[in-house]
C-alpha positions as CSV (number, residue, x, y, z in Angstrom):
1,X,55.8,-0.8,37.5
2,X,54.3,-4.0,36.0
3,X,52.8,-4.6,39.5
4,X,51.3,-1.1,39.7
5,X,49.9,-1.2,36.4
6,X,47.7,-4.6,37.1
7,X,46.8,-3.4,40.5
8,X,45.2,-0.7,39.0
9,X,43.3,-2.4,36.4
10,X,42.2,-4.8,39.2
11,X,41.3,-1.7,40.8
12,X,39.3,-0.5,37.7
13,X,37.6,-4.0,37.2
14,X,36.3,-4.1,40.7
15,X,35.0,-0.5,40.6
16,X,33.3,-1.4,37.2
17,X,31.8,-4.7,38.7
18,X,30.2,-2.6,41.5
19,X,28.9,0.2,39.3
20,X,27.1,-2.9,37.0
21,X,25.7,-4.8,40.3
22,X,23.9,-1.1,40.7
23,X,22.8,-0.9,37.1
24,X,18.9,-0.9,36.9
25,X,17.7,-1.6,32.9
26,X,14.6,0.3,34.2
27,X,15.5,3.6,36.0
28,X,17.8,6.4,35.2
29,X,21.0,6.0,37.6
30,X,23.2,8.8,37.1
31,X,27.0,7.7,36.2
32,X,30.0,9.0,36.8
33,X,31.9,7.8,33.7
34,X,30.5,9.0,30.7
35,X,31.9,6.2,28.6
36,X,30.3,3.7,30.4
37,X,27.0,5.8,29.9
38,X,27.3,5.9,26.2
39,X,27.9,1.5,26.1
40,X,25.0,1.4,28.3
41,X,22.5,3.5,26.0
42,X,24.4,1.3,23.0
43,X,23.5,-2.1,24.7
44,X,20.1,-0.9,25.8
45,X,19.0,0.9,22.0
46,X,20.8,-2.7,20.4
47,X,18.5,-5.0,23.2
48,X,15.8,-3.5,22.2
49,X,15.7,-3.8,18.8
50,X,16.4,-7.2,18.9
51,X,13.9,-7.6,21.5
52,X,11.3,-5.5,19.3
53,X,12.9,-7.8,16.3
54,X,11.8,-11.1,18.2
55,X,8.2,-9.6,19.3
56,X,7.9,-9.0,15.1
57,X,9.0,-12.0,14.0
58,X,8.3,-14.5,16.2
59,X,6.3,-14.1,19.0
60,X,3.4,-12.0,16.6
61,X,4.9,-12.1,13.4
62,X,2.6,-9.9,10.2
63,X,0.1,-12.0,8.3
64,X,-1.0,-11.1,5.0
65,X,-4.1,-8.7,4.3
66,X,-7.2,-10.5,4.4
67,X,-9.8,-12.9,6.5
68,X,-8.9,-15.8,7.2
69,X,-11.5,-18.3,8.8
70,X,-11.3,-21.8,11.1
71,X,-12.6,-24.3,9.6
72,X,-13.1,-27.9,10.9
73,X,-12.0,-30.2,8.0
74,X,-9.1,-28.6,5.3
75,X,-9.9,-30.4,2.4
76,X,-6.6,-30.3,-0.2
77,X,-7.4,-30.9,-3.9
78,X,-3.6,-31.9,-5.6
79,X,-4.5,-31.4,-9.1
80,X,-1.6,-32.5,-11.2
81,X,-1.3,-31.1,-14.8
82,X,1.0,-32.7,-17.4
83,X,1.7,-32.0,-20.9
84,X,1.4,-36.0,-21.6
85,X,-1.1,-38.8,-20.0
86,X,0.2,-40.3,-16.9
87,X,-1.4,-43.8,-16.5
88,X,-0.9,-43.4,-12.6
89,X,-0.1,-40.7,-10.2
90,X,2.4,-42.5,-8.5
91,X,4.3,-42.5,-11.9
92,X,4.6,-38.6,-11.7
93,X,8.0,-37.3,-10.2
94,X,6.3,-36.0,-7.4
95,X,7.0,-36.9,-3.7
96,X,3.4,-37.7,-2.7
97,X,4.3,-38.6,0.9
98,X,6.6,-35.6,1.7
99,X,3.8,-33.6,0.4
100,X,1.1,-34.9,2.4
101,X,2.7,-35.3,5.2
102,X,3.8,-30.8,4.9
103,X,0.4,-30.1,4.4
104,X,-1.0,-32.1,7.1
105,X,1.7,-29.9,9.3
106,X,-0.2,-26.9,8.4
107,X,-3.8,-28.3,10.0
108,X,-3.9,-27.6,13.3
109,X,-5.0,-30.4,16.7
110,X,-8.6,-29.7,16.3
111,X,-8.7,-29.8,12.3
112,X,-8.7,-32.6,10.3
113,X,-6.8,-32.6,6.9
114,X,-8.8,-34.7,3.6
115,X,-6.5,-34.7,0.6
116,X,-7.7,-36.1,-3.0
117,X,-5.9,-36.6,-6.2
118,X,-7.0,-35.5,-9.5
119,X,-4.3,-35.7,-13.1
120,X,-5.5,-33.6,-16.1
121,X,-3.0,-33.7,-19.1
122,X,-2.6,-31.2,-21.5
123,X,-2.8,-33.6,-24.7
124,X,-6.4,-34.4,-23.9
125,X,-8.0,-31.0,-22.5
126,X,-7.8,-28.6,-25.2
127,X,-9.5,-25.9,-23.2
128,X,-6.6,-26.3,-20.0
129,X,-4.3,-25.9,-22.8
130,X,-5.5,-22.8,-24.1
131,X,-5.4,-21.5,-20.5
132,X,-1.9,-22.6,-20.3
133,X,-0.8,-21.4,-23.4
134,X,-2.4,-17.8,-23.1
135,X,-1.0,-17.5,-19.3
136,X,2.5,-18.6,-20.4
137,X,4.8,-15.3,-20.5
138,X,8.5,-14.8,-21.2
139,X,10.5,-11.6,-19.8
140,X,13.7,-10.3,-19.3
141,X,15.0,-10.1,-15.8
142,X,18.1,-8.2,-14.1
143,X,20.2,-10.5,-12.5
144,X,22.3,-8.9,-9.6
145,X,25.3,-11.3,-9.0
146,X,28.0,-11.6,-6.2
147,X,30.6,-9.6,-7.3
148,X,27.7,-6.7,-7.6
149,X,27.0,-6.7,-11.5
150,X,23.8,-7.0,-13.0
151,X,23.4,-10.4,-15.4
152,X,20.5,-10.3,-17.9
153,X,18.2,-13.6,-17.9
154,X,15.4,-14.7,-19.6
155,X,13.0,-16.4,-17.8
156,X,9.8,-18.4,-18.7
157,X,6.9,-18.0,-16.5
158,X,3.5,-18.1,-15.9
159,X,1.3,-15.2,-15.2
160,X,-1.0,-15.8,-12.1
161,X,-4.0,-13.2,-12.4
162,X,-4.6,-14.7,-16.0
163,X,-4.1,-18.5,-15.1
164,X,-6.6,-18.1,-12.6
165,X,-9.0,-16.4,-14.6
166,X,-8.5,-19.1,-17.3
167,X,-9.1,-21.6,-14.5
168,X,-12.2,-20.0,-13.3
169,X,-14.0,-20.2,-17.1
170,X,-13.2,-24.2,-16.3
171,X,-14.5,-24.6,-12.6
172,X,-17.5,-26.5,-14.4
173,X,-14.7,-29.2,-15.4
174,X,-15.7,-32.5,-13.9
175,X,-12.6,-33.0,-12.2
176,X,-12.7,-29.8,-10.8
177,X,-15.4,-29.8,-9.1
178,X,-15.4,-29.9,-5.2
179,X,-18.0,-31.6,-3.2
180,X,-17.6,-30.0,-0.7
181,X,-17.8,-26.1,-2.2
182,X,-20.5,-24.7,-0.3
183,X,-20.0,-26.4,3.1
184,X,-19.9,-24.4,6.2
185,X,-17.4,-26.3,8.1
186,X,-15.0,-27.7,5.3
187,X,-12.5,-25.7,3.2
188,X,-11.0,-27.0,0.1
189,X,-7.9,-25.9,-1.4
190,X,-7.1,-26.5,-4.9
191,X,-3.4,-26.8,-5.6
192,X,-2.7,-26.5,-9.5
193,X,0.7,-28.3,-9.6
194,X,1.7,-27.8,-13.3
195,X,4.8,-30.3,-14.4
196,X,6.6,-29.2,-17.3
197,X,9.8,-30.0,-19.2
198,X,11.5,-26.5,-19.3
199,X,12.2,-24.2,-16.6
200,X,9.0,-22.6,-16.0
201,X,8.1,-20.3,-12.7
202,X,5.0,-18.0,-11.5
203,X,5.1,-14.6,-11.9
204,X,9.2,-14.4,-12.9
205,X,10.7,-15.1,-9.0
206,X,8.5,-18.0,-8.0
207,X,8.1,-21.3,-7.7
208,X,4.5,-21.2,-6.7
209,X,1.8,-18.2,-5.3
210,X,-1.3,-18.2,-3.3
211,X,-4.1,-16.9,-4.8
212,X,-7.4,-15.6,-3.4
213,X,-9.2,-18.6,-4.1
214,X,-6.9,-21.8,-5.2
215,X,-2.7,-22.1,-5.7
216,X,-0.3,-22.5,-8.0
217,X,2.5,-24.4,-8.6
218,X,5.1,-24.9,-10.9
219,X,7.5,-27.6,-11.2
220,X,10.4,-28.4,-13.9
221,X,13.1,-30.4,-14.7
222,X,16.6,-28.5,-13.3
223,X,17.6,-29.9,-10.2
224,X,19.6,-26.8,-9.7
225,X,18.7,-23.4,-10.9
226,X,20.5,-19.9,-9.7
227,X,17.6,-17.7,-8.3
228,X,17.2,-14.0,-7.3
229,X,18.6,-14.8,-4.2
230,X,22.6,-15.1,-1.9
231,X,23.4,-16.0,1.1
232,X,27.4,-15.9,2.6
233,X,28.2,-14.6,-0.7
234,X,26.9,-17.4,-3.2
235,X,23.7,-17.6,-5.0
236,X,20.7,-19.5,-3.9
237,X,20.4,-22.9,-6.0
238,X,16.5,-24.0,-6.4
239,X,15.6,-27.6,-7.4
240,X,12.6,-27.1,-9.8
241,X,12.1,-30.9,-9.6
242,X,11.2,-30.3,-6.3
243,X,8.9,-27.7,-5.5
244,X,7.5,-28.8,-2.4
245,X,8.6,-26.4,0.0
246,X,7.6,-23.4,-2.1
247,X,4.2,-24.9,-2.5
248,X,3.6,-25.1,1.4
249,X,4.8,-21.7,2.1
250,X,2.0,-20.4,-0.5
251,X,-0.4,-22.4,1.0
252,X,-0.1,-21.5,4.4
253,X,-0.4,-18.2,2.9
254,X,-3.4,-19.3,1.2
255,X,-5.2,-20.5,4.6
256,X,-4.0,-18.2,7.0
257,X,-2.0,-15.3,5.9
258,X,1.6,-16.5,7.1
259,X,4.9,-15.1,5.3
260,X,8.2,-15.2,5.0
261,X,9.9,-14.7,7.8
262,X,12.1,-11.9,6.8
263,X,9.1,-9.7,5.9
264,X,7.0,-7.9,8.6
265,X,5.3,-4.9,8.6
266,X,5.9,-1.0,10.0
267,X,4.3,0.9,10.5
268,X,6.4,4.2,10.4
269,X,6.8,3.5,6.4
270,X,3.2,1.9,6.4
271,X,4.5,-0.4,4.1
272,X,6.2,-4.6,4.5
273,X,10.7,-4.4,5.3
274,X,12.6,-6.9,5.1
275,X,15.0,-8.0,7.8
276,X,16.7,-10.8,6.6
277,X,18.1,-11.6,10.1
278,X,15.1,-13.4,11.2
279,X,15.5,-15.8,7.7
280,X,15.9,-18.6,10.4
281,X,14.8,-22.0,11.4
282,X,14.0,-25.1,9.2
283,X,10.9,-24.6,7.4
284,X,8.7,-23.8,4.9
285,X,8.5,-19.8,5.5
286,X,12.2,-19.6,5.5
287,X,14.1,-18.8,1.9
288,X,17.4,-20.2,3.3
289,X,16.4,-23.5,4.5
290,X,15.3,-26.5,3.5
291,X,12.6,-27.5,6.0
292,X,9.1,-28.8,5.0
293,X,7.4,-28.7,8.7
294,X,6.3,-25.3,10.8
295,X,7.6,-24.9,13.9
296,X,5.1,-24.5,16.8
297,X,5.9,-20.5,16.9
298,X,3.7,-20.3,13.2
299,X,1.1,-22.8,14.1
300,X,0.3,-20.8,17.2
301,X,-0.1,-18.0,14.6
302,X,-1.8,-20.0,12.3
303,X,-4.2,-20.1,14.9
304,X,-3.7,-16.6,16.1
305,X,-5.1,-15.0,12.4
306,X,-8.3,-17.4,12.9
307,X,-8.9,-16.0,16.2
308,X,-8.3,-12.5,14.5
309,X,-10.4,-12.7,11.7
310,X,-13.2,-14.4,13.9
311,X,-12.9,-11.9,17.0
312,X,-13.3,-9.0,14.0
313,X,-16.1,-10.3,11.8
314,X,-18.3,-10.8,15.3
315,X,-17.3,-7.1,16.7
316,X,-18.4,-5.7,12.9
317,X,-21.5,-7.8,12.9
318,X,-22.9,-7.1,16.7
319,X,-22.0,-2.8,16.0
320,X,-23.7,-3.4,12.2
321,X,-26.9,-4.5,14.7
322,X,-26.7,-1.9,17.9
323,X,-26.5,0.5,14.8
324,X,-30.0,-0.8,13.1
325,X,-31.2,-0.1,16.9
326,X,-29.9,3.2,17.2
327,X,-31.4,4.4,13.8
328,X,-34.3,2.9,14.7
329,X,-37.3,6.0,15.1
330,X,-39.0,5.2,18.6
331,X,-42.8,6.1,20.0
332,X,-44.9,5.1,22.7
333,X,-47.1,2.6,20.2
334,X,-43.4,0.9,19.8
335,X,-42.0,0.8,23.5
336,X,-44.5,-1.7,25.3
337,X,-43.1,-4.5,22.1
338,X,-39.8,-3.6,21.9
339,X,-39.5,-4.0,26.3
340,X,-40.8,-7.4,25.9
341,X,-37.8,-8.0,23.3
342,X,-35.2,-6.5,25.9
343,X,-34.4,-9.0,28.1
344,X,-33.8,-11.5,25.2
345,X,-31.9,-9.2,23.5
346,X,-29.6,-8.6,26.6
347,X,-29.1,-11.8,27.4
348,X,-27.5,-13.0,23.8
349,X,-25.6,-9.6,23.8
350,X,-24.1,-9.9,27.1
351,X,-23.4,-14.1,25.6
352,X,-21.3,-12.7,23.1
353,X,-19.3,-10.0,25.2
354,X,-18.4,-13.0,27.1
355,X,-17.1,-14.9,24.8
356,X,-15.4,-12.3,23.5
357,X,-13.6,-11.8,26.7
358,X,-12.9,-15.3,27.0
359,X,-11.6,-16.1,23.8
360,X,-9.1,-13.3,24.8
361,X,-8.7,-14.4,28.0
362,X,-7.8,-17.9,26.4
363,X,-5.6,-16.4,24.0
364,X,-3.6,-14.3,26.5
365,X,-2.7,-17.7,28.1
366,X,-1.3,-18.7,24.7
367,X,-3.8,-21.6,24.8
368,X,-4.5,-21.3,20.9
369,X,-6.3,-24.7,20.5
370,X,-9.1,-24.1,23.3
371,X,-9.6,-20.9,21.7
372,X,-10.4,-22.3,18.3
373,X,-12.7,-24.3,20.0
374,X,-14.3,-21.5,20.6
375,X,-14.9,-19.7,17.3
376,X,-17.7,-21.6,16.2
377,X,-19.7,-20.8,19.4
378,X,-19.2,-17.1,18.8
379,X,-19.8,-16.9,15.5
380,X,-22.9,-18.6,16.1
381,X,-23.8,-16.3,18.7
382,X,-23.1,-13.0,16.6
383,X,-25.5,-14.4,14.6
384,X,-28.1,-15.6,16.9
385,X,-27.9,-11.3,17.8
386,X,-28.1,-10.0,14.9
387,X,-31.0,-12.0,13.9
388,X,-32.8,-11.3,16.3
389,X,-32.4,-7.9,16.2
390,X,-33.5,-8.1,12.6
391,X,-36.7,-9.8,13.8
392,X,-37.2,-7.4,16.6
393,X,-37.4,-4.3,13.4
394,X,-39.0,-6.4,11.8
395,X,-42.1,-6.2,14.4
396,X,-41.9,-2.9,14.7
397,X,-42.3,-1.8,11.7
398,X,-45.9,-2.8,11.2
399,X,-46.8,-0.8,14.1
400,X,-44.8,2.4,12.6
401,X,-47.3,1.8,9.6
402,X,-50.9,1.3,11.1
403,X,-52.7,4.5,10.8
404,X,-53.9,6.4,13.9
405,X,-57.8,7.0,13.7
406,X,-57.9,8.6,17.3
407,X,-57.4,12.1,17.4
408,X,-56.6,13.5,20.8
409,X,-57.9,17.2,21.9
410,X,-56.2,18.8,24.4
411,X,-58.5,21.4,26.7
412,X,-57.2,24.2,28.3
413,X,-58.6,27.7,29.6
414,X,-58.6,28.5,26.0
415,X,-60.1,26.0,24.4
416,X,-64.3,26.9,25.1
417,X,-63.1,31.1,23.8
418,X,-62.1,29.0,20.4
419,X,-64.4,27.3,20.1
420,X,-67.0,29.8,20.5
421,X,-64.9,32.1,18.1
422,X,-65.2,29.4,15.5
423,X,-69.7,29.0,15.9
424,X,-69.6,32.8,15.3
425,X,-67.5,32.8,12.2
426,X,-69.6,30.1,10.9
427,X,-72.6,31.5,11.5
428,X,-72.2,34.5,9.9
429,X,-70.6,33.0,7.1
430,X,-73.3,30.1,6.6
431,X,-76.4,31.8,7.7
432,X,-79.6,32.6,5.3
433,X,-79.7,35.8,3.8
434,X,-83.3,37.7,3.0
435,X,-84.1,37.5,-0.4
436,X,-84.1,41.0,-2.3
437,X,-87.2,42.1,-4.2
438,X,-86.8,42.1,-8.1
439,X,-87.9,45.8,-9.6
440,X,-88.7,45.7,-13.3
């Protein structure tokens, strides 16, 4: 019996074997076994999702809302606050190196990264203290813990949206100042890195945010403090001494949209999920590691969001001018100018259209860094268009406004009857009268 029973499973194996060398992932095969048809739709559903997982939060993961532009020199501004005078910056407790060499990571091949170093204390600024003081906030915070109670904590923290409009009434500070503010191919970042004694984080659950135009960061003295988040059933510790990891996930936030890797966006709920599955890898955007360099995957989208924003701006900017064209009112005093404008025109249209398609083409091959090369050439372009068209309006216009002193007649059959009509009229209406004699 022993025999029989293994032949038959042998038997079983074999036929299943066959029936899997027929499988197509592709086409709908009809099956005999309906088991076997439910584990396929289970293995199919369960590969793609994961697939579908992978394309979300890897491959093109969600970027935050906003535009985000290439720029050929990233200029990092460390400004390091202290409640007391430092009398060098390499006295602060601050790993200089590790951080220079993170944000460097962010840059991409054809960028170059400038970094300068700026200490303000509190003692000796009474107006950054004021800012500090009025930002500083304390609140209550539910704590859920591992055995799945709640724990209330009070927590001392800094509120963002009034620290930066504190720091904005002192951008006319002298140390403050950027020099390189208004130029077109150089970004600067200011990084607020605030060192205080007590625990002290940004908005209650961080340890620093990106903000529309600068970031903070907060850094204290407990090397090991529980936060809002577990993993494997124990609580996430976070070294407030050491901050440097939060500080370059905000500013690769800050320069080109990235997140966390657990958060993506869907679109069914129109809203940002997390999927803390994808938590992975050793780096900055990911809450359960320790890692302080991105991997190539997010500086591919690094450069993916300032293709992006620069493929957008320049599709908004040349439909903003075809629509000026299109509104434009047309005559025959206006075609003769505007048809020796056309061929111009074309020609830096159709320039930009292929750019566009080869920026995409470019992109397609996953060849990010000859794309960036790019950008600057379109966004050049774009402009180059829609100044031009603005010029092209603008000579048109005059001859919309010049007054026409030549008044055409049109002569028909009827025309010499009308005319005639009108004499009579006016000679009966304007003709002398005989003057009646006056009887007294």
């Amino acid at each position: 019996e022993g025999e029989e029973y293994d032949e038959s499973h042998k038997k079983k194996a074999v036929d299943a074997l066959k029936r899997m060398e027929n499988w197509n992932l592709f086409s709908d095969t009809y099956e005999e076994f309906q088991n076997y048809t439910v584990a396929r739709d289970t293995f199919l559903a369960h590969l793609g999702a994961t697939l579908w997982g992978s394309m979300r939060h890897i491959i093109s993961p969600s970027i935050a809302d906003g535009a985000f532009h290439h720029y050929e020199k990233i200029s990092f501004q460390l400004i390091f606050i202290t409640q007391d005078k430092v009398r060098h910056i390499k006295q602060l407790p601050v790993d200089l190196k590790a951080l220079m060499d993170g944000l460097s990571s962010l840059v991409l091949p054809s960028q170059k990264a400038m970094f300068s170093q700026h200490m303000l204390p509190l003692s000796e600024d009474p107006a950054l203290a004021m800012a500090f003081s009025v930002a500083r906030r304390a609140a209550a915070v539910p704590l859920l813990l591992v055995n799945g109670t709640y724990r209330k904590t009070v927590r001392s923290y800094l509120d963002s949206s009034i620290l930066q409009h504190q720091l904005l009434r002192l951008s006319d500070h002298s140390s403050l100042k950027g020099t390189h503010a208004h130029s077109r191919s150089t970004l600067e970042v200011p990084i607020f890195w605030f060192i205080h004694g007590d625990p002290l984080l940004v908005d209650k659950h961080y340890q620093a945010k990106a903000l529309s135009d600068m970031v903070i960061v907060v850094q204290s003295e407990p090397s090991s403090w529980e936060s809002h988040l577990q993993c494997n059933g124990q609580s996430l510790l976070w070294d407030l001494r050491r901050p440097i990891k939060a500080a370059l996930a905000a500013v690769a936030e800050h320069l080109a949209g990235l997140l966390p890797l657990h958060l993506v966006y869907s679109q069914a709920h129109e809203t940002a999920v997390e999927d803390w599955i994808w938590s992975v890898g050793c780096n900055p955007l990911s809450i359960t590691s320790q890692g302080l360099h991105i991997s190539q995957f997010q500086s591919d989208t690094i450069a993916r969001s300032y293709i992006l924003t620069t493929l957008e701006e320049s599709i908004q900017l040349v439909n903003s001018a075809i629509h000026l064209l299109v509104m434009e009112r047309t005559s025959e005093q206006t075609f003769k100018l505007f048809q020796s404008q056309e061929r111009e025109l074309v020609n830096k249209y159709n320039y930009v259209v292929s750019l566009w398609r080869r920026i995409s083409t470019v992109t397609g091959e996953l060849r990010y860094v000859d794309a960036v090369r790019l950008l600057y050439a379109l966004e050049d372009a774009s402009k180059g268009f829609v100044n031009y068209v603005n010029a092209t309006i603008a000579h048109l216009h005059p001859i919309h406004c010049t007054r026409q002193r030549k008044v055409q007649v049109e002569f028909d059959m009827t025309t010499i009857p009308a005319f005639l009509v009108v004499l009579i009229v006016l000679w009966i209406v304007l003709r002398p009268r005989r003057p009646k004699p006056k009887i007294n």
